[in-house]
Every structure is written in C-alpha cells, then in structure tokens.
C-alpha positions in Angstrom: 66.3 105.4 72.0 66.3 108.6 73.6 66.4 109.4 77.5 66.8 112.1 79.7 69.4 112.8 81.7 66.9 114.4 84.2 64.8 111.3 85.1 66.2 108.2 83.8 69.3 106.2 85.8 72.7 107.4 84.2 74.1 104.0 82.7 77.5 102.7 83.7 80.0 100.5 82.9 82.5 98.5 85.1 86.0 97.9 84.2 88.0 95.3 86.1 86.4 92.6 88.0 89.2 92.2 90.3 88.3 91.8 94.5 86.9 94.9 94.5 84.3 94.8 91.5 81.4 93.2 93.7 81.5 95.3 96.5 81.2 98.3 93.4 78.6 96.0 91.5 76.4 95.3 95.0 76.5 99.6 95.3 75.4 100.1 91.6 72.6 97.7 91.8 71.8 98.7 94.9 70.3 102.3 93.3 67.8 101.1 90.3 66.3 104.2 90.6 70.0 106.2 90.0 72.2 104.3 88.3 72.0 101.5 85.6 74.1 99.1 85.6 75.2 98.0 81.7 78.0 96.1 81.5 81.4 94.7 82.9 85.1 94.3 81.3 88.1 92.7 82.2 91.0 92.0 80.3 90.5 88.3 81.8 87.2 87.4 80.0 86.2 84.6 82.1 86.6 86.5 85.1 84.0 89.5 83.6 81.6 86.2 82.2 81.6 84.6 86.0 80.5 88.2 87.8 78.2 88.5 84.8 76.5 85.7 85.1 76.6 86.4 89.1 74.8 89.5 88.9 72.3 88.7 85.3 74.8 91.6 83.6 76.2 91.9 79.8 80.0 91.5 78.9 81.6 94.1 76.6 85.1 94.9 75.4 86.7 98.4 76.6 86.7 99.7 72.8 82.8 98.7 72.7 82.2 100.5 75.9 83.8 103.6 74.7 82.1 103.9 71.7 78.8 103.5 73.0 76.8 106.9 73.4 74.3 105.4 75.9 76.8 104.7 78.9 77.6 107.9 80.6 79.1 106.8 83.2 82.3 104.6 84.1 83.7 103.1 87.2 87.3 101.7 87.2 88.3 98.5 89.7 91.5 98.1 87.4 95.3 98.0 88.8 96.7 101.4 89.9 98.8 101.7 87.5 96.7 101.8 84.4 93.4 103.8 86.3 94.8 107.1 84.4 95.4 106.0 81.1 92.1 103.9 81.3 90.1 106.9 82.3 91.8 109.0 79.9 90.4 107.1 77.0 87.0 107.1 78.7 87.2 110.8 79.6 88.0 111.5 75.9 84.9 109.4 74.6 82.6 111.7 76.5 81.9 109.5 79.6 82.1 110.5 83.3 84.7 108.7 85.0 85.3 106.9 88.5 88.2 105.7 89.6 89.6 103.6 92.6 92.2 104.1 95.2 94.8 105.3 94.6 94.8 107.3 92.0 97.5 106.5 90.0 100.6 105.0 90.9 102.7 108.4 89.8 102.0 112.1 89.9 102.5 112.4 86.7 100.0 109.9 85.5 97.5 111.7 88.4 98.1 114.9 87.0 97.8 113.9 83.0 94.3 112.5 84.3 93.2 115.8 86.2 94.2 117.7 82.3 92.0 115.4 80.8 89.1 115.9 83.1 89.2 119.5 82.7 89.4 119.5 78.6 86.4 116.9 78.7 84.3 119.2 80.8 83.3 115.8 82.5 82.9 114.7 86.1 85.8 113.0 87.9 86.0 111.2 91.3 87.8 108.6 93.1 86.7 106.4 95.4 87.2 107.2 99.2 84.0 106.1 100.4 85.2 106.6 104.2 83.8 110.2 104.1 80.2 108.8 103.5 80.5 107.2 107.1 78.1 108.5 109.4 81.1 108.3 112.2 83.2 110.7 109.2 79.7 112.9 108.6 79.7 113.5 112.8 82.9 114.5 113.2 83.2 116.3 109.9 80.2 118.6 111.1 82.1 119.1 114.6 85.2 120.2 112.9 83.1 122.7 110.7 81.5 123.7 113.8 84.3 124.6 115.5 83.2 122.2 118.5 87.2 120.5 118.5 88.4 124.3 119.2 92.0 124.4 117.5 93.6 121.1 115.9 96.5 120.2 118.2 97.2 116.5 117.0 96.4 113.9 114.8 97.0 109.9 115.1 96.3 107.5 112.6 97.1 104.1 112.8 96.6 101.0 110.3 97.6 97.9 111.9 96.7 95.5 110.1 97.6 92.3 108.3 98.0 90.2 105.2 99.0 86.9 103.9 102.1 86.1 101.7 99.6 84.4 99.6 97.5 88.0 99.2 100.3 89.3 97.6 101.3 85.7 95.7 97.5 85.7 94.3 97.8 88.7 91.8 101.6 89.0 90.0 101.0 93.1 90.3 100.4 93.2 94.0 103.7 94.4 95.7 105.3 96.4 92.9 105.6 99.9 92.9 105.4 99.6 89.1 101.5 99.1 89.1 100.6 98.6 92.7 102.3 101.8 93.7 103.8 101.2 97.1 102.5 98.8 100.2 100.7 99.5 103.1 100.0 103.2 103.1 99.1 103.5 99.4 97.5 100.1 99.2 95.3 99.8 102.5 96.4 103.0 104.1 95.3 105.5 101.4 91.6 105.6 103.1 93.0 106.8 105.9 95.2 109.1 104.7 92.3 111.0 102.4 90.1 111.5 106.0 93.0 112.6 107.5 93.5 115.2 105.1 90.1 116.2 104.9 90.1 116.5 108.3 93.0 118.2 108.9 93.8 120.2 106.0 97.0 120.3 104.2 100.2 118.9 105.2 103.2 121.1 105.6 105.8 118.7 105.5 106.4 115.0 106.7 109.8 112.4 108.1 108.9 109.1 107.6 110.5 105.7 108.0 109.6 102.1 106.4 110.6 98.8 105.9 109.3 95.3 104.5 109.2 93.2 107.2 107.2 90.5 107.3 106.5 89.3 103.6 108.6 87.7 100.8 108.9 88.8 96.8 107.2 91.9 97.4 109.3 95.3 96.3 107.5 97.8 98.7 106.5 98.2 102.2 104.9 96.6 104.6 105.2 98.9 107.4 105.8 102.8 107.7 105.7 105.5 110.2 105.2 109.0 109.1 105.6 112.2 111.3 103.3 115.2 110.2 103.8 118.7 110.8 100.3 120.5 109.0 99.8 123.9 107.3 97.4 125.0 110.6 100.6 124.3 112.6 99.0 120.8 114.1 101.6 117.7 114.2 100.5 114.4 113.5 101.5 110.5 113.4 100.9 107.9 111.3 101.6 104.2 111.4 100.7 102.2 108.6 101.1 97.9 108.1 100.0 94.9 106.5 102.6 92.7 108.9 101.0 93.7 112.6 99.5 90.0 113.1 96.1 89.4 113.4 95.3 92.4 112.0 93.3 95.5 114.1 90.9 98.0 113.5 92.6 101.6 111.5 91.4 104.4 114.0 91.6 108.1 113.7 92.0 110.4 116.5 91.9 113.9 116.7 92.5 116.5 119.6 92.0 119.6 119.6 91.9 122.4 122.4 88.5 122.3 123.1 87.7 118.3 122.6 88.5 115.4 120.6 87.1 113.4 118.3 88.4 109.1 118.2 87.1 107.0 115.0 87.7 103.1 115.3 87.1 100.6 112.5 84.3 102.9 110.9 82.6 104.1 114.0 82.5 107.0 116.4 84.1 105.7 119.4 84.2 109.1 121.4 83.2 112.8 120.9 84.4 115.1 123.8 83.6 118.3 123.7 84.2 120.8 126.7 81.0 122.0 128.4 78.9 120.2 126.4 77.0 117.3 126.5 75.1 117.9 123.4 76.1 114.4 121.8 73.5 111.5 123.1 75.2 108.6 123.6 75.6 105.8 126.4 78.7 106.1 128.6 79.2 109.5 129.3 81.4 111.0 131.8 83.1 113.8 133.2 85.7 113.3 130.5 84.3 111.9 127.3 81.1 111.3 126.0 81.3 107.7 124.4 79.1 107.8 121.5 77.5 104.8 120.2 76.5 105.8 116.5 75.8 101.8 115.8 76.1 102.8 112.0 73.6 104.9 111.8 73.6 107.8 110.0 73.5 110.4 113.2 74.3 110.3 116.7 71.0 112.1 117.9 67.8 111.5 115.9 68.0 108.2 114.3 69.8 106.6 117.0 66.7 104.6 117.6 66.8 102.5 114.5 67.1 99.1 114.8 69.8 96.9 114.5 69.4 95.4 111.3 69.7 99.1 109.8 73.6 99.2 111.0 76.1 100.4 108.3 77.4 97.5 106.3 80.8 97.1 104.2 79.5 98.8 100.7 77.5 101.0 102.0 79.3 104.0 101.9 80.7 103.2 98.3 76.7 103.2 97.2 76.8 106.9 99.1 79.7 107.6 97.1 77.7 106.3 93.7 74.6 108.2 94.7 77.3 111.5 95.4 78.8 111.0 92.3 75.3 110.6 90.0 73.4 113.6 92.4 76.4 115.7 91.0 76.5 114.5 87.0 72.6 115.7 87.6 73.5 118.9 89.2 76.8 120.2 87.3 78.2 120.5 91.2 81.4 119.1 92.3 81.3 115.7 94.2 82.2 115.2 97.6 85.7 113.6 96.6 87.3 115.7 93.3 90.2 114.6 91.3 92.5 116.9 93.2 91.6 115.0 96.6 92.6 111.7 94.2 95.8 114.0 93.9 96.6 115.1 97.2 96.3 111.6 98.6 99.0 110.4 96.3 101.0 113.6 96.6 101.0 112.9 100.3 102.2 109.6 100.0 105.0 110.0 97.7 106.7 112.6 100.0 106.5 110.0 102.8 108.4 107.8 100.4 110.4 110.2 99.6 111.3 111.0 102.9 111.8 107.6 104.0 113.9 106.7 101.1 116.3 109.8 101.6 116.0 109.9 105.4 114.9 113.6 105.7 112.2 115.7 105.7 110.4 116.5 102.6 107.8 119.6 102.4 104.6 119.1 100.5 
C-alpha cells in the first residue's frame, strides 16, 4: 500500500533494546501523528520479544528490516562500536538513520559513516537531545543574541556515579573496544556536544585521567580536561562515574557582559548586565535566578502548571519530532553527523592528551 511522505507518520524501526530502547520507544510512541513505530531488533531475541510485548510492537530481524521499503526510518540503541557499520547497512538500503551517543567508538568508523550519509543522499543524526532543553533553547538564544557579550570561560562538570555492578551487567561496558572510553565518552558526551555548540570549536586541550574507583574496567572513570577555544575562551572540564553519590552535570558560561549557569537540565541563573529582561524569582543586583521549571521559555509560558515540567524523554521526542520535521523538509536537523563527529573528535584528543601527557590541537 501506498503512502505519502507528506501526511502519513514516517515508519521506523528500533535496533537494540538495551537500557536505552524505552526511553527512545516512550518518544516514538509518544508522536502517533509523526512517527510510526514498526518494529524492534536485537541480537538477544528475548530481550526485543519482552519490550515487544511491553509496548504491543512487532519483532523483526535486521536483514528483514533492511529490506523492507515501507520503514524509512531507523533509530540505533546498539553498542558504540557497531552504530557505524549498523547504520551503514541501513543507510545503503535507502533508510534515514539515527544513531546514539557516541558516535562511534573511532574516527575512522565516524568518518566512513558521514561518506555513507552523503552517497545515500539520506538524513543522518545522532542523539544529543540536551539541545532540545528549554534551559539549552534560553541560553542558546542569549548567546545568538549577543546578551553574554564575549565568551571568557567555560566550566563543565560531570560528577557523577556508578556501580561496579553497572559495568559488571553488560560484558562491553568498560572497554574501549566497543564502549569507547569511560566517563566523558560514556556519560560525559552530552555535555561535551552543548559545550561545543555553545562555545564553538576547540583550539586545543591538556587533559588528565585515571580509573579510580571501579574494578575490570579498561578505561576511565575520571578525567579533567583544560580547553583553550578557537574564540580565544579557556575552559574546564571534569568528568566521573566514581564522585559518590553522584551530582547534578552543570554548565556554566561567563562572558563579559553576563553569564549563563545550567544545572541538571535547568536554567539555574541568567545574568545579564543592565538588564532585567529575564522574569524569574530571586533576582538581584547580581544575578537574575531564573526558574524555567521545565518549561519551554522563561517568560511566556512560565505560568504552566506543574504537571507540564520537562520530564526525562522529553527532549529525545523533540529530537524525534526534529529529526522527522527535517526528512519532511529536505533541511538539516538540529544535530548533523559532523556534530556526531566533533563530539568524538573532541574526546579522542583529550585521550590523547592524557595518554601522552601534552597538549594536543584539534
């Protein structure tokens, strides 16, 4: 049967129903109007068949899902390592293509992706849903604005925290084979990608790391980076899966005429000299404390109640409804395969730079 691309939901498929398959599933089903939903794979059958039956969805082999004309779409929730050469084959079948954090484990296997994304003439994005925060939107807007005046600084830090049995429970988690690294390109990589769209290319980076807390894991569990950026800003970055109980990531950035300070995924403060153009309880003569409450502006819908606050999945269904706007419009989406790209690129220099103890330029 027939449909058009114009009105109908663009069907997708789900490969890999690892721990982050429902949030993905929750966000697909969440848009009946935009995206259908077809099928899930995993290369554990019983695992797909569980979610399946969780969620009244089909089961279907990777080969089947690549030889069906009727699913445009595909969404990857597969180890790192295999994300390219997964998306490759779907790329090359004619589907548009999703992938999760990171990338790709190498820069090679990023790069062979981003070839096969241009000679398919299809759509490729990969999941950084952090940008579809209304506390990212806000400051994102300020920044294009010019409110922050010149970027001086950046901080980002990832404290947080994970069990020996987290990286026990899957045999791939902890190897820079198929995980990729540890903290920063495991939990850290969200970060990272708002820090970069923030900031704007790095210059160059000195970073150091260790494993400290965990056992039979090959990669890190804690890192510091310095960042020197093309604009000329310097940054920091701290990044861990060992700082007990675990804390909220936060973002800040400083600029000479404000700053901007994002905790867990909400605007903590916006400070803007002369100005007092951001609503928002708390203010004073030297920040103006804005409570966004997950909603999706600081100003106008700040009234909503509370049971509209932004919830954990919905910024990946932003991401979806990006990503399907865009296979729709023929424009880019809001996260391309080179952002994918510079993520990793980013993080391999800081490994780089750890592992020969010296600067290493971008």
């Amino acid at each position: 049967m027939s449909h058009s691309i114009s009105d109908s939901p663009i069907r997708f498929a789900l490969i890999g129903c690892g721990s982050i398959a429902k949030t993905q599933i929750k966000a697909l089903l969440a848009i009946p109007s935009e995206v259908k939903l077809v099928c899930l794979c995993d290369t554990q059958e019983e695992r797909a068949q569980a979610l399946a039956e969780e969620f009244g969805l089909e089961v279907a082999s990777f080969e089947s899902i690549c030889a069906d004309s009727s699913i445009e779409a595909v969404t990857f929730c597969t180890p790192t390592g295999v994300h390219a050469s997964l998306a490759i084959r779907a790329l090359e079948a004619g589907k548009h293509v999703i992938v999760e954090k990171p990338m790709d484990v190498s820069l090679e296997a990023c790069q062979r992706l981003m070839e096969a994304v241009d000679e398919s003439g299809k759509l490729c994005s990969v999941i950084s849903q952090h940008r579809f925060d209304p506390a990212s939107g806000i400051v994102r807007e300020a920044l294009d604005a010019g409110k922050l005046g010149q970027l001086l600084y950046t901080e980002v830090r990832i404290p947080w925290y994970r069990t020996q049995e987290y990286y026990d429970s899957e045999d791939w988690r902890g190897t820079w084979a198929i995980d990729g690294g540890g903290a920063l390109t495991n939990q850290g990589i969200h970060t990272v990608d708002l820090m970069l769209w923030f900031v704007g290319p790095v210059k160059r980076v000195y970073a150091r790391m260790a494993t400290v807390a965990h056992e039979r894991i090959e990669v890190e569990d804690l890192i510091t980076v310095q960042v020197e950026f093309e604009s000329g800003a310097m940054g920091s970055l701290l990044a861990s899966t060992a700082m007990y109980p675990g804390y909220p990531v936060s973002l800040g950035l400083y600029g000479s005429a404000g700053s901007a300070l994002i905790e867990g995924d909400e605007l903590k403060t916006l400070a803007i000299q002369g100005s007092d153009t951001v609503g928002g309880a708390g203010a004073n003569a030297h920040a103006l404390q804005v409570a966004t409450g997950g909603t999706r502006s600081a100003s106008a819908e700040a009234d909503k109640p509370s049971d509209d606050k932004w919830q954990w999945g919905d910024a990946h269904r932003e991401q979806f409804r990006d990503f399907v706007s865009c296979i729709r419009s023929g424009n880019a989406p809001v996260v391309t395969a080179q952002d994918g790209l510079s993520a990793v690129s980013f993080i391999k220099a800081c490994y780089q730079s750890a592992q020969t103890d010296a600067w290493v330029s971008l």
